[in-house]
Jmol script that loads the backbone (N, CA, C; Angstrom):
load data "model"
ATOM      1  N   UNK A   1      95.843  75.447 119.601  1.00  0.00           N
ATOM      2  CA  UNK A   1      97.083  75.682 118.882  1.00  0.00           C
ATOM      3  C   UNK A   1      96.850  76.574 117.663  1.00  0.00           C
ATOM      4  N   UNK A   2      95.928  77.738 117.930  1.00  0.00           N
ATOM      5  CA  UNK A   2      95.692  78.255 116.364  1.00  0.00           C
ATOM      6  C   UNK A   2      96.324  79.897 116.642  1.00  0.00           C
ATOM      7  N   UNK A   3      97.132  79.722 115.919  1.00  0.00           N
ATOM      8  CA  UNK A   3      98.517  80.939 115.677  1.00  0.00           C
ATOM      9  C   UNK A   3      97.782  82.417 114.798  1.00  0.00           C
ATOM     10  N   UNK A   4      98.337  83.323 114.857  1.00  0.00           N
ATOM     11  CA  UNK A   4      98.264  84.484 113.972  1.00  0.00           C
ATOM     12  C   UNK A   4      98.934  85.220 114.165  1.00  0.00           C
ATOM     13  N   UNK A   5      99.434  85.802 112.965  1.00  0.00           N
ATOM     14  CA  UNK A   5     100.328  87.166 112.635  1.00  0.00           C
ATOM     15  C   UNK A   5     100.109  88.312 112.578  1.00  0.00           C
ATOM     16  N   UNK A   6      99.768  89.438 113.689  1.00  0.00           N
ATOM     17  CA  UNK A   6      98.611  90.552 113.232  1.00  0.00           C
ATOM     18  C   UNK A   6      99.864  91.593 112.828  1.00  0.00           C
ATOM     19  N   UNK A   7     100.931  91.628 112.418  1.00  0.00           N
ATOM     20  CA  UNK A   7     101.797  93.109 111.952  1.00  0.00           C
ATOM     21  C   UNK A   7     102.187  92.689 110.778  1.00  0.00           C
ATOM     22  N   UNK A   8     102.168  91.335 110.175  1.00  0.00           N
ATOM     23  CA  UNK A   8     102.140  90.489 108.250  1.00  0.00           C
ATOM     24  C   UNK A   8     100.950  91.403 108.446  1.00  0.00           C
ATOM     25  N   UNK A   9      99.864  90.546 108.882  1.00  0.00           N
ATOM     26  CA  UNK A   9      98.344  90.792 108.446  1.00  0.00           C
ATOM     27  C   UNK A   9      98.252  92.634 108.096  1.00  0.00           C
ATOM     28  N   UNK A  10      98.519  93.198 108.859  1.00  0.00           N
ATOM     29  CA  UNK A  10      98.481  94.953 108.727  1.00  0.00           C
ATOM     30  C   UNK A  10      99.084  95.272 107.562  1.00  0.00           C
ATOM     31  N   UNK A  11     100.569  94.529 107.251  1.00  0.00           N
ATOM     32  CA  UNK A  11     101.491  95.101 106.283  1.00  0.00           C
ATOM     33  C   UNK A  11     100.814  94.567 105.358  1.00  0.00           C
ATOM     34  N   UNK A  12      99.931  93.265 105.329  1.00  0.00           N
ATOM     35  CA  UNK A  12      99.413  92.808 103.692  1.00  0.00           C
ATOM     36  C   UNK A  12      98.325  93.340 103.357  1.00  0.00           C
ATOM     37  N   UNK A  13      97.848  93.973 104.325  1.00  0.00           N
ATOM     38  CA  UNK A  13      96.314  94.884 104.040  1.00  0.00           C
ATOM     39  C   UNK A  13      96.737  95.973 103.662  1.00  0.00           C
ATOM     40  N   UNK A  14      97.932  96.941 104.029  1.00  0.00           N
ATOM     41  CA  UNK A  14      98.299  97.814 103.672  1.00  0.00           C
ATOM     42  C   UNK A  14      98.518  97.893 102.438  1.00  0.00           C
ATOM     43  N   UNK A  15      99.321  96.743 102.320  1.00  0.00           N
ATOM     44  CA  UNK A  15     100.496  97.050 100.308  1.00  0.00           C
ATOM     45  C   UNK A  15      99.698  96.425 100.035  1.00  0.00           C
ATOM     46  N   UNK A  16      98.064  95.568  99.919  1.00  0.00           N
ATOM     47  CA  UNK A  16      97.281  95.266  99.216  1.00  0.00           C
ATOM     48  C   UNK A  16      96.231  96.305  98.276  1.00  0.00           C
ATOM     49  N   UNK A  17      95.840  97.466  99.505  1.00  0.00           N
ATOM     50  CA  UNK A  17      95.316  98.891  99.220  1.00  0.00           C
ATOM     51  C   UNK A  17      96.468  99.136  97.863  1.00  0.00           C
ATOM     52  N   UNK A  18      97.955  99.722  98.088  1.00  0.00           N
ATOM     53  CA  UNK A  18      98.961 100.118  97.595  1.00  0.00           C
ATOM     54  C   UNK A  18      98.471  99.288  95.927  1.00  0.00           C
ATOM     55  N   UNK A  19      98.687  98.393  96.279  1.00  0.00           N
ATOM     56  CA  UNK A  19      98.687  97.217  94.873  1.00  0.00           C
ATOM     57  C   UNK A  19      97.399  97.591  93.854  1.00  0.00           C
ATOM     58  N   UNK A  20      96.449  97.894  94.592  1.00  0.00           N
ATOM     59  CA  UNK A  20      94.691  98.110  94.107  1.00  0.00           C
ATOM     60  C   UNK A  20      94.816  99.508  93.359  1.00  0.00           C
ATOM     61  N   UNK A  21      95.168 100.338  93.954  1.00  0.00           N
ATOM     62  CA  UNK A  21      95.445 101.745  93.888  1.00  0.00           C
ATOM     63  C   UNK A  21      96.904 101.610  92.590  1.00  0.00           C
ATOM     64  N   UNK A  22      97.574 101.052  92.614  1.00  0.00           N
ATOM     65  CA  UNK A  22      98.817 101.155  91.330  1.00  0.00           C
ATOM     66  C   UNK A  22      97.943 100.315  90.262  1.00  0.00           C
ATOM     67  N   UNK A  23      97.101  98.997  90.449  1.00  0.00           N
ATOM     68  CA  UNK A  23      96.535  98.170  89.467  1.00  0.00           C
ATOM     69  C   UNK A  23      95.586  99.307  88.679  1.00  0.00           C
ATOM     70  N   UNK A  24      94.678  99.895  89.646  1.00  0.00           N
ATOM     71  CA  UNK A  24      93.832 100.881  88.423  1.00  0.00           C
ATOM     72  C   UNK A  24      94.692 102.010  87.951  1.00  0.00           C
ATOM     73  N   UNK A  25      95.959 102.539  88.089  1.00  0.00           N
ATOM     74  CA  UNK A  25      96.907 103.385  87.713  1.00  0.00           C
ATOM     75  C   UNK A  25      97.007 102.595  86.092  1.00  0.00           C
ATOM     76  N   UNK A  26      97.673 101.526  86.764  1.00  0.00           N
ATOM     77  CA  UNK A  26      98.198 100.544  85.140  1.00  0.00           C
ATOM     78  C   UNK A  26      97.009 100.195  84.204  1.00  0.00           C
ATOM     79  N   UNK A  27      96.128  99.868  84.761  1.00  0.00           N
ATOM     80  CA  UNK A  27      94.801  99.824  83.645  1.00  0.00           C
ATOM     81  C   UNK A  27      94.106 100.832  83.191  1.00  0.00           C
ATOM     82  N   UNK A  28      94.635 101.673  83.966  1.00  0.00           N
ATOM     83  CA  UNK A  28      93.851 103.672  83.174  1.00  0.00           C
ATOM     84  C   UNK A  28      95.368 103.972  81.912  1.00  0.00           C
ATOM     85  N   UNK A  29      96.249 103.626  82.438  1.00  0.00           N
ATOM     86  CA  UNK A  29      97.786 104.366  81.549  1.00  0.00           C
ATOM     87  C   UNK A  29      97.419 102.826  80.257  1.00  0.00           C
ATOM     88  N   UNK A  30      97.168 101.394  79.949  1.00  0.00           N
ATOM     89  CA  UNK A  30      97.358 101.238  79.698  1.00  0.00           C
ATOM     90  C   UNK A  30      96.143 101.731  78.606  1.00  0.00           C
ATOM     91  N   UNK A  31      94.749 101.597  79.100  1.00  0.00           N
ATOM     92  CA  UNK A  31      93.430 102.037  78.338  1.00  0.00           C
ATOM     93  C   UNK A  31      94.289 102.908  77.395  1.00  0.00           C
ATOM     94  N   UNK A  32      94.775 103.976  77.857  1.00  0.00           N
ATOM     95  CA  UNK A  32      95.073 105.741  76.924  1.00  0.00           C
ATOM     96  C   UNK A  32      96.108 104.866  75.725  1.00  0.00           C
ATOM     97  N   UNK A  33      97.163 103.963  76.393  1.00  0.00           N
ATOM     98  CA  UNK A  33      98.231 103.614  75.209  1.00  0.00           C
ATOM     99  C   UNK A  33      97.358 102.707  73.977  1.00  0.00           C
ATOM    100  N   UNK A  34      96.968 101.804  74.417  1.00  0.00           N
ATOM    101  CA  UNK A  34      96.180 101.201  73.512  1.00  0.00           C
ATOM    102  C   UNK A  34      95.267 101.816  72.738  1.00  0.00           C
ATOM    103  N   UNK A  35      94.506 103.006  73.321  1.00  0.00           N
ATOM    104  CA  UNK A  35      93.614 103.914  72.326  1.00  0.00           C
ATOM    105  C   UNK A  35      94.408 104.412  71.523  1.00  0.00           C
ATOM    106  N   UNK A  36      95.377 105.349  71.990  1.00  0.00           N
ATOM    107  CA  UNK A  36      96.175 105.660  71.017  1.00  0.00           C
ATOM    108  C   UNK A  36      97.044 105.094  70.019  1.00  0.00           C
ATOM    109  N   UNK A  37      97.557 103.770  70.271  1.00  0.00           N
ATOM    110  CA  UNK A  37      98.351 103.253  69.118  1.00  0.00           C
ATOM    111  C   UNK A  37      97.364 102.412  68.544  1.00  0.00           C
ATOM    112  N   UNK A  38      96.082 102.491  68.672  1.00  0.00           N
ATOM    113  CA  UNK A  38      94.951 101.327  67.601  1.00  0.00           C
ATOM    114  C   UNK A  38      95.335 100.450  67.934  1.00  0.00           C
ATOM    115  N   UNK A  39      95.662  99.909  69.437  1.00  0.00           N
ATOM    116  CA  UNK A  39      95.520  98.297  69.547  1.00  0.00           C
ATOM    117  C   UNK A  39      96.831  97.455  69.351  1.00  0.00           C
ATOM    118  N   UNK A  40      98.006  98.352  69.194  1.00  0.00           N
ATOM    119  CA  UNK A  40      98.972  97.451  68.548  1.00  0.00           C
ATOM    120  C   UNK A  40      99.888  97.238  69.633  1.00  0.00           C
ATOM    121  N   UNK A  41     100.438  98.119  70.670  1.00  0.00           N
ATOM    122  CA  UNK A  41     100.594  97.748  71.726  1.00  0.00           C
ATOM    123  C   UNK A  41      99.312  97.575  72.849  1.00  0.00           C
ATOM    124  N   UNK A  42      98.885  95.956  72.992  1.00  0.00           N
ATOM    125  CA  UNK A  42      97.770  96.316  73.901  1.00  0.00           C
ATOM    126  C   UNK A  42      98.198  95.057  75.144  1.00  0.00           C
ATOM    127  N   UNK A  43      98.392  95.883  76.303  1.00  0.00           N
ATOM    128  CA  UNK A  43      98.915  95.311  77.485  1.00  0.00           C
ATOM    129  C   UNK A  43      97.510  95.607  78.498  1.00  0.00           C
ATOM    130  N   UNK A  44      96.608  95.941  78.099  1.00  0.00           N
ATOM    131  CA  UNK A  44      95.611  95.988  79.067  1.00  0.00           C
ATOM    132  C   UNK A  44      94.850  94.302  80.041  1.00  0.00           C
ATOM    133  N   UNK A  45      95.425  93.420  79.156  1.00  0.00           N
ATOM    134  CA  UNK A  45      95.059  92.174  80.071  1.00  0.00           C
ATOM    135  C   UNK A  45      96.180  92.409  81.628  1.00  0.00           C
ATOM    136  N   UNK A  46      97.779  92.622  81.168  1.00  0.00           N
ATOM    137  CA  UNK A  46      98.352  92.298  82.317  1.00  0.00           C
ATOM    138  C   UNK A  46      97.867  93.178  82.889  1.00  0.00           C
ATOM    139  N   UNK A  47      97.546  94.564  83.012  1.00  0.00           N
ATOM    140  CA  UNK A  47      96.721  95.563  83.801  1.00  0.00           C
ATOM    141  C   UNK A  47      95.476  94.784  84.719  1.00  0.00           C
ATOM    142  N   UNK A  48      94.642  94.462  83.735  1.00  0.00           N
ATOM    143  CA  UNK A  48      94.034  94.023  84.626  1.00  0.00           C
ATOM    144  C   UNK A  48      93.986  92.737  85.731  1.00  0.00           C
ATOM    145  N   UNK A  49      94.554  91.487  85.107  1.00  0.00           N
ATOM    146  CA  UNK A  49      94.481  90.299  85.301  1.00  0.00           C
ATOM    147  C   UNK A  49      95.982  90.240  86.725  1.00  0.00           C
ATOM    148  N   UNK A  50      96.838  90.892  86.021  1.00  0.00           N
ATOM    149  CA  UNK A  50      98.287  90.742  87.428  1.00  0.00           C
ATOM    150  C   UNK A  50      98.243  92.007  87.800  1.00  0.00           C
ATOM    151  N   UNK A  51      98.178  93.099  87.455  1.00  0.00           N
ATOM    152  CA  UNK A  51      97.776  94.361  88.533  1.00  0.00           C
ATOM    153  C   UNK A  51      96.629  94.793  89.703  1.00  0.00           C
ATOM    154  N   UNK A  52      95.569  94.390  88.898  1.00  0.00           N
ATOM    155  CA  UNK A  52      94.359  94.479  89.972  1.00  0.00           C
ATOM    156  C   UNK A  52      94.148  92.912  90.699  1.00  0.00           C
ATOM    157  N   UNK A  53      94.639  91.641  89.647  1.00  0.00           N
ATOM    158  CA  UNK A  53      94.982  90.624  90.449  1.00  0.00           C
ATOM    159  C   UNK A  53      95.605  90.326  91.554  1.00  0.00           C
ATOM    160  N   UNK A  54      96.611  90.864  91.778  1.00  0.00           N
ATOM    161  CA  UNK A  54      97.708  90.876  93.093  1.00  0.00           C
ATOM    162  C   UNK A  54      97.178  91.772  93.762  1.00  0.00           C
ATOM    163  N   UNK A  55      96.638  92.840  93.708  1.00  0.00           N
ATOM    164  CA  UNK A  55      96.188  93.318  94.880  1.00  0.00           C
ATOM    165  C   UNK A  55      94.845  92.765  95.824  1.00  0.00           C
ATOM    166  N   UNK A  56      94.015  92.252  94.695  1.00  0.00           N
ATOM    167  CA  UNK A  56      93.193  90.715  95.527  1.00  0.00           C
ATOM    168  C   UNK A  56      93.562  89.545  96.203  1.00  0.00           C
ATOM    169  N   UNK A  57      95.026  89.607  95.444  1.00  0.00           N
ATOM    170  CA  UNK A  57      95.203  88.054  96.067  1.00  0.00           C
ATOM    171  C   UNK A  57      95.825  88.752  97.651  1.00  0.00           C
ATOM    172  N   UNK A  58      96.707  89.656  97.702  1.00  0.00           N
ATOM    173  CA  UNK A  58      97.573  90.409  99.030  1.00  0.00           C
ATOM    174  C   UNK A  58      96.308  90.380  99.714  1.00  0.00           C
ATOM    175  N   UNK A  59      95.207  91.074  98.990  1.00  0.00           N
ATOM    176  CA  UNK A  59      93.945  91.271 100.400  1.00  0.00           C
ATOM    177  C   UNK A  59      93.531  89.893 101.026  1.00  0.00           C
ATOM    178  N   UNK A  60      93.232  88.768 100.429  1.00  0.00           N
ATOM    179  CA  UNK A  60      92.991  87.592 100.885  1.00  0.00           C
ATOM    180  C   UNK A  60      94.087  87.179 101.130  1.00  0.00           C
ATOM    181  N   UNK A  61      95.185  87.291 101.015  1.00  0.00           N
ATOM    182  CA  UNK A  61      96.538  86.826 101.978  1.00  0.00           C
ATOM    183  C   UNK A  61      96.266  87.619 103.123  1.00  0.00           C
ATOM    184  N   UNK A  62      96.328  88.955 103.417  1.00  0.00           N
ATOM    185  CA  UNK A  62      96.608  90.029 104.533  1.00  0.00           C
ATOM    186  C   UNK A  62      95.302  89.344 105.510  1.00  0.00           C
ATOM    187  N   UNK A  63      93.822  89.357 105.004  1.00  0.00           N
ATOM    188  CA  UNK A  63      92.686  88.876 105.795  1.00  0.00           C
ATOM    189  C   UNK A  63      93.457  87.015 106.363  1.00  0.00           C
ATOM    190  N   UNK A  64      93.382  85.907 105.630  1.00  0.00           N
ATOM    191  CA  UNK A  64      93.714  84.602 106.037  1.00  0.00           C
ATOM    192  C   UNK A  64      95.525  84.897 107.060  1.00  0.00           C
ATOM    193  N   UNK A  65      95.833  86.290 106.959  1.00  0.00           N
ATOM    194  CA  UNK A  65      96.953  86.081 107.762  1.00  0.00           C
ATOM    195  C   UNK A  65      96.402  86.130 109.397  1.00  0.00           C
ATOM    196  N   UNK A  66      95.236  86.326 109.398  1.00  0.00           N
ATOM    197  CA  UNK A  66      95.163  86.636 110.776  1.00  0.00           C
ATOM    198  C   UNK A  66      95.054  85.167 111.806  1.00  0.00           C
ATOM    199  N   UNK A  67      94.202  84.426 110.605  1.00  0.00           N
ATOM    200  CA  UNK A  67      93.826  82.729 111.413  1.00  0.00           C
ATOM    201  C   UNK A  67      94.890  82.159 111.203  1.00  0.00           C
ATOM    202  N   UNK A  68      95.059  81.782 109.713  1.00  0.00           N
ATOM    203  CA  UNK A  68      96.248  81.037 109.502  1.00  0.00           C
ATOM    204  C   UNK A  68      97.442  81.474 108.327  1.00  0.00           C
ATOM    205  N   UNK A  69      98.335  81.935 109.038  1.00  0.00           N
ATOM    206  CA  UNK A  69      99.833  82.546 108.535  1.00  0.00           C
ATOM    207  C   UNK A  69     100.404  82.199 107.387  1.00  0.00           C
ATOM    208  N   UNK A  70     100.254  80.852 107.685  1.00  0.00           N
ATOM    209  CA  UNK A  70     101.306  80.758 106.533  1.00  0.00           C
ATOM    210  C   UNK A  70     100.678  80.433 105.095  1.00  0.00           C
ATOM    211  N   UNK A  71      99.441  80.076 104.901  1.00  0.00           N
ATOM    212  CA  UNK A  71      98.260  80.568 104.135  1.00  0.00           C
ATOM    213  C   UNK A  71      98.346  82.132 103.439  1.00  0.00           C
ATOM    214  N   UNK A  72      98.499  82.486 104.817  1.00  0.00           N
ATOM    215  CA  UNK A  72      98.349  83.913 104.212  1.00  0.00           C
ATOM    216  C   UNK A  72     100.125  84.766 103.563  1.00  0.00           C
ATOM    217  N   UNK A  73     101.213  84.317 104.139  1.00  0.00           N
ATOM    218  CA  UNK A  73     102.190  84.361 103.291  1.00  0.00           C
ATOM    219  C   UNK A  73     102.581  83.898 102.374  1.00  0.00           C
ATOM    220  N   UNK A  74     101.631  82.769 101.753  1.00  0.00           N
ATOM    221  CA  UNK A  74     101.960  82.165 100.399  1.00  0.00           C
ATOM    222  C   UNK A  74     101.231  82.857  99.508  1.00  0.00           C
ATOM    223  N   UNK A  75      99.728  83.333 100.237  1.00  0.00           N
ATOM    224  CA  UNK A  75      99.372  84.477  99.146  1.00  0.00           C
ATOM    225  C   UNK A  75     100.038  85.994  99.118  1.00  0.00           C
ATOM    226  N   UNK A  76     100.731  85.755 100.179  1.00  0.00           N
ATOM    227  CA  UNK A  76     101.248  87.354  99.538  1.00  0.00           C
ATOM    228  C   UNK A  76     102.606  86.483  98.636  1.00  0.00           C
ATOM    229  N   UNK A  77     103.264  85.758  98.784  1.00  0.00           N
ATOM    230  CA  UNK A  77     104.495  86.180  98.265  1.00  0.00           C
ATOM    231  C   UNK A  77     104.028  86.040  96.584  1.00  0.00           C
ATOM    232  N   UNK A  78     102.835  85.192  96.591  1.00  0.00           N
ATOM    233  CA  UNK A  78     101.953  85.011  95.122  1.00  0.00           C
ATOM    234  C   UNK A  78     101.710  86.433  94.442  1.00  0.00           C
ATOM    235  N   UNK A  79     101.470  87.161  95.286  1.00  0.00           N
ATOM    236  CA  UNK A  79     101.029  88.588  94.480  1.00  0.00           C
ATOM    237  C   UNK A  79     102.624  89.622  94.281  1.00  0.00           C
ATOM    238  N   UNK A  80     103.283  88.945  95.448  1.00  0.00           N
ATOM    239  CA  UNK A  80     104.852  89.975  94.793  1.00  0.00           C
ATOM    240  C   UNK A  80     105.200  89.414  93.612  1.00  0.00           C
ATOM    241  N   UNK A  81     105.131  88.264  93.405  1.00  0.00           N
ATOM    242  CA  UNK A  81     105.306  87.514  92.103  1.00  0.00           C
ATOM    243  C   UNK A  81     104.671  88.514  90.567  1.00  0.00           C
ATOM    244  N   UNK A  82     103.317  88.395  91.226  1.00  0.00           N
ATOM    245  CA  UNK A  82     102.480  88.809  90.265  1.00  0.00           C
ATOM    246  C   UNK A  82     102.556  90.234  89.925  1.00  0.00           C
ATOM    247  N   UNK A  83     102.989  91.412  90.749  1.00  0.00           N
ATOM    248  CA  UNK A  83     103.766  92.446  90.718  1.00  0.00           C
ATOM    249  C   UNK A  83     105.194  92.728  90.248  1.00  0.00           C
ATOM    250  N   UNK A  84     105.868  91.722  90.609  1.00  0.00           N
ATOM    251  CA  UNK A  84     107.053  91.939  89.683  1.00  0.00           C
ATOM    252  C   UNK A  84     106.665  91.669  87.903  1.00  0.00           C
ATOM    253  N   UNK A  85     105.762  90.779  87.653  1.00  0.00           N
ATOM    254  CA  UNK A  85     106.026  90.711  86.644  1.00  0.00           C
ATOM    255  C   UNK A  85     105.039  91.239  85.706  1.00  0.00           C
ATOM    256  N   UNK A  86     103.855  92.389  86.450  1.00  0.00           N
ATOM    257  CA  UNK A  86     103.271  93.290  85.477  1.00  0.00           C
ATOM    258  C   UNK A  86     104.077  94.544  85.611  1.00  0.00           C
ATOM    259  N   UNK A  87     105.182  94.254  86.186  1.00  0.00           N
ATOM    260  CA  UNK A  87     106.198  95.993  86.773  1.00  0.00           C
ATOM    261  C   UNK A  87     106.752  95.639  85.368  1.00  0.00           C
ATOM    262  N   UNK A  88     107.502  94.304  85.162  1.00  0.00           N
ATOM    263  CA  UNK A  88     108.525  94.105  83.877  1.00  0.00           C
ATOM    264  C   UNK A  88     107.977  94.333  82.856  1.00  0.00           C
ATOM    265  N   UNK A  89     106.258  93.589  82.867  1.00  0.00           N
ATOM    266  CA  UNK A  89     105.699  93.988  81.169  1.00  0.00           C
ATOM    267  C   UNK A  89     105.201  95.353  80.747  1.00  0.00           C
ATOM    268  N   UNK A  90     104.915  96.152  81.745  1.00  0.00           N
ATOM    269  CA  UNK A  90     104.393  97.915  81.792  1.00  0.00           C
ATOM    270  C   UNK A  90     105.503  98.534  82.561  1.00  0.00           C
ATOM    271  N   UNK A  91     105.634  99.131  83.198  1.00  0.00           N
ATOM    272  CA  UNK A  91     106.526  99.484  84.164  1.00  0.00           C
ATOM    273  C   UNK A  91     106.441 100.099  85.352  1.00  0.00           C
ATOM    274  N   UNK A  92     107.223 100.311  85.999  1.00  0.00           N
ATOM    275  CA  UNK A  92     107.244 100.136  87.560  1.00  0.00           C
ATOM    276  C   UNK A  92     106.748 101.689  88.105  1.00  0.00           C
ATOM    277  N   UNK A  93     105.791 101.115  88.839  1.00  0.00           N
ATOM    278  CA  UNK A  93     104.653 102.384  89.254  1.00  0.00           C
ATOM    279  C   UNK A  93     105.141 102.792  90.812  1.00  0.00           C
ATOM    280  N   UNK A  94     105.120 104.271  91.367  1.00  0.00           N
ATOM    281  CA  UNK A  94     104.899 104.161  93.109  1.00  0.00           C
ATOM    282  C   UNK A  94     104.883 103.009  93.478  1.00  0.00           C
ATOM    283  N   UNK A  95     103.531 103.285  93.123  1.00  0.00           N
ATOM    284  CA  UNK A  95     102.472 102.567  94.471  1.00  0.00           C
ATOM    285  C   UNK A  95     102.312 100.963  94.504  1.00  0.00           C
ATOM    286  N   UNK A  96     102.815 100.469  93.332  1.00  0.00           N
ATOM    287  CA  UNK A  96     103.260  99.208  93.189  1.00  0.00           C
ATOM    288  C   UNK A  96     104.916  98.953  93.758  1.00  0.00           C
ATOM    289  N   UNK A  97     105.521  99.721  93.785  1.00  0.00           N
ATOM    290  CA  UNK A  97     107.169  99.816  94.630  1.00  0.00           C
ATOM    291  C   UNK A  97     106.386  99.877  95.850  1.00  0.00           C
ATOM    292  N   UNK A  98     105.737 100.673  96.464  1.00  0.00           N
ATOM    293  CA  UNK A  98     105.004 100.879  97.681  1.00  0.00           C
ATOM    294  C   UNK A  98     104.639  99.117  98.038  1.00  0.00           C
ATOM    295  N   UNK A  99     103.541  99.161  97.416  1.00  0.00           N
ATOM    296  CA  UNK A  99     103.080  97.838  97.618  1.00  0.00           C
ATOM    297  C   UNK A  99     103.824  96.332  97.485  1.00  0.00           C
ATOM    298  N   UNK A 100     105.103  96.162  96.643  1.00  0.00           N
ATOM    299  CA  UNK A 100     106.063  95.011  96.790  1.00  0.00           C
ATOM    300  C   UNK A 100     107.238  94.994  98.142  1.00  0.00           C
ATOM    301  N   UNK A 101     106.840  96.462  98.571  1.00  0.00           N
ATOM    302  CA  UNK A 101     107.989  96.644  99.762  1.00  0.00           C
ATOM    303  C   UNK A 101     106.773  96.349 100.947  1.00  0.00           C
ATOM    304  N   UNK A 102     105.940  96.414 101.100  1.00  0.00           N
ATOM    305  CA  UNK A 102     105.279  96.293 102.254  1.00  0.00           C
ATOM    306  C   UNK A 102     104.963  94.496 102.046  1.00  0.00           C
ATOM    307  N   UNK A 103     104.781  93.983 100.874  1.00  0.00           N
ATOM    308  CA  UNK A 103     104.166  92.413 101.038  1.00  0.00           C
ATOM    309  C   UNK A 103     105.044  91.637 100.986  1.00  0.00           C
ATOM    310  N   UNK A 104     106.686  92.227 100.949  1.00  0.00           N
ATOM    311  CA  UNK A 104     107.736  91.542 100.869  1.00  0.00           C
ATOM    312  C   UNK A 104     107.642  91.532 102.911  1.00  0.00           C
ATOM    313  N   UNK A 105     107.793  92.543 103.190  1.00  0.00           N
ATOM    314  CA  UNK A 105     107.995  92.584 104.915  1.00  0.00           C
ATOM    315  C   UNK A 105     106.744  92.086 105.310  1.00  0.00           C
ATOM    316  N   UNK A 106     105.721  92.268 105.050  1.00  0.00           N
ATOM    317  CA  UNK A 106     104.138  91.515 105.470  1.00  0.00           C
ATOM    318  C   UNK A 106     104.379  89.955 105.356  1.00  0.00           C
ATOM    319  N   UNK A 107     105.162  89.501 104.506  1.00  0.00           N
ATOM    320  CA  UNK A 107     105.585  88.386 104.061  1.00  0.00           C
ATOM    321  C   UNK A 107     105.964  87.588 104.865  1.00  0.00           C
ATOM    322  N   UNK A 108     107.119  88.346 105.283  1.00  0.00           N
ATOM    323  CA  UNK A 108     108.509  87.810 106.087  1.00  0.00           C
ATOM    324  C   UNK A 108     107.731  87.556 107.156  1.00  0.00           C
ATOM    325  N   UNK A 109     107.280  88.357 107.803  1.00  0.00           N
ATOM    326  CA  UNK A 109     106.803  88.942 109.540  1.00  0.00           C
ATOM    327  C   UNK A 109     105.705  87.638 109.716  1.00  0.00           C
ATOM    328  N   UNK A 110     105.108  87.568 108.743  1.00  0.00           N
ATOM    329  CA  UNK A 110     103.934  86.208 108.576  1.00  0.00           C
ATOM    330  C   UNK A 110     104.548  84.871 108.693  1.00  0.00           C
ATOM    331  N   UNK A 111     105.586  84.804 107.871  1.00  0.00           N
ATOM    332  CA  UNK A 111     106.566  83.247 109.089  1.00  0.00           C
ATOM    333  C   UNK A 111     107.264  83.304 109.600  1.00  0.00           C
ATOM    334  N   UNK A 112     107.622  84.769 109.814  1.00  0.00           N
ATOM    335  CA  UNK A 112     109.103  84.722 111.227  1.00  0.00           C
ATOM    336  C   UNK A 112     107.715  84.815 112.645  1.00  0.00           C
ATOM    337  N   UNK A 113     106.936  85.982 112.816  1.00  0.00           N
ATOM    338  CA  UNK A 113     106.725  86.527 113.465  1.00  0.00           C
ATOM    339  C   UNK A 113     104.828  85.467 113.936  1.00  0.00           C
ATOM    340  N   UNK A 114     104.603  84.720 115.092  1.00  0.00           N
ATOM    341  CA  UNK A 114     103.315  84.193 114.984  1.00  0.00           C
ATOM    342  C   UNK A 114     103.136  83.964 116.589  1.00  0.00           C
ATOM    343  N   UNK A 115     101.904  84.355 116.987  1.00  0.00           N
ATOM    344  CA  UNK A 115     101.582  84.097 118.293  1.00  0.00           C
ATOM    345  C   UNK A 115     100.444  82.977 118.818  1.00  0.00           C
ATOM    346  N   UNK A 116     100.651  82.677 119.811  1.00  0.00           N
ATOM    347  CA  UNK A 116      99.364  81.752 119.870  1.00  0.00           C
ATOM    348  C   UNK A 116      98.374  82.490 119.949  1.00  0.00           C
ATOM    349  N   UNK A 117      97.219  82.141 119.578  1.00  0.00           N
ATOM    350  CA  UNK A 117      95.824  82.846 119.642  1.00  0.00           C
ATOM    351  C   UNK A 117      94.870  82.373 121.034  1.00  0.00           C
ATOM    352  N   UNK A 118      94.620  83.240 121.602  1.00  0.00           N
ATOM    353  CA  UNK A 118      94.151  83.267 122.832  1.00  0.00           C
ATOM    354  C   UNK A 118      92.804  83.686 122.930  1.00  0.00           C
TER     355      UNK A 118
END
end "model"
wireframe off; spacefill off
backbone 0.3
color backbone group
């Protein structure tokens, strides 16, 4: 009886890349702001900690989507979480729009969509 989702699993590996790729975007833009204002706006934790965070957690959601699904859609919908809300404290990048649209449907497809494993 052991199920998997392999088109979640693709879409969360995909917008996980997406997420990795916008997280070092937000932690290079935030490095330059913080140099420049001496520290007084310094947002470089959410850069690192929920930008490059969510795109770890999507990759270990997208990988655990393959054995077990719904494992792996609780970690993605964990990292859209975690994307919306380094989009609100910095602001909203591509490749992070890229990446909340693919782990929102990687998401879905991971408990609508599950086959038996053979």
């Amino acid at each position: 009886m052991n199920k998997k989702s392999i088109p979640g699993a693709v879409l969360g590996i995909i917008g996980a890349v997406f997420a990795i790729i916008g997280g070092l975007g937000l932690a290079l833009c935030a490095e330059l702001v913080s140099g420049i204002t001496a520290g007084v706006a310094d947002y470089t934790w959410a850069a690192y900690v929920l930008g490059l965070g969510a795109g770890v957690v999507a990759l270990i959601g997208g990988i655990l989507d393959f054995k077990k699904p719904k494992v792996g859609g609780i970690l993605q919908i964990i990292a859209i979480v975690m994307i919306v809300v380094v989009s609100i404290l910095m602001f909203f990048q591509w490749a992070m729009i890229v990446a909340l649209i693919l782990l929102v449907i990687g998401a879905i497809l991971s408990f609508c969509l599950q086959k038996e494993a053979k």
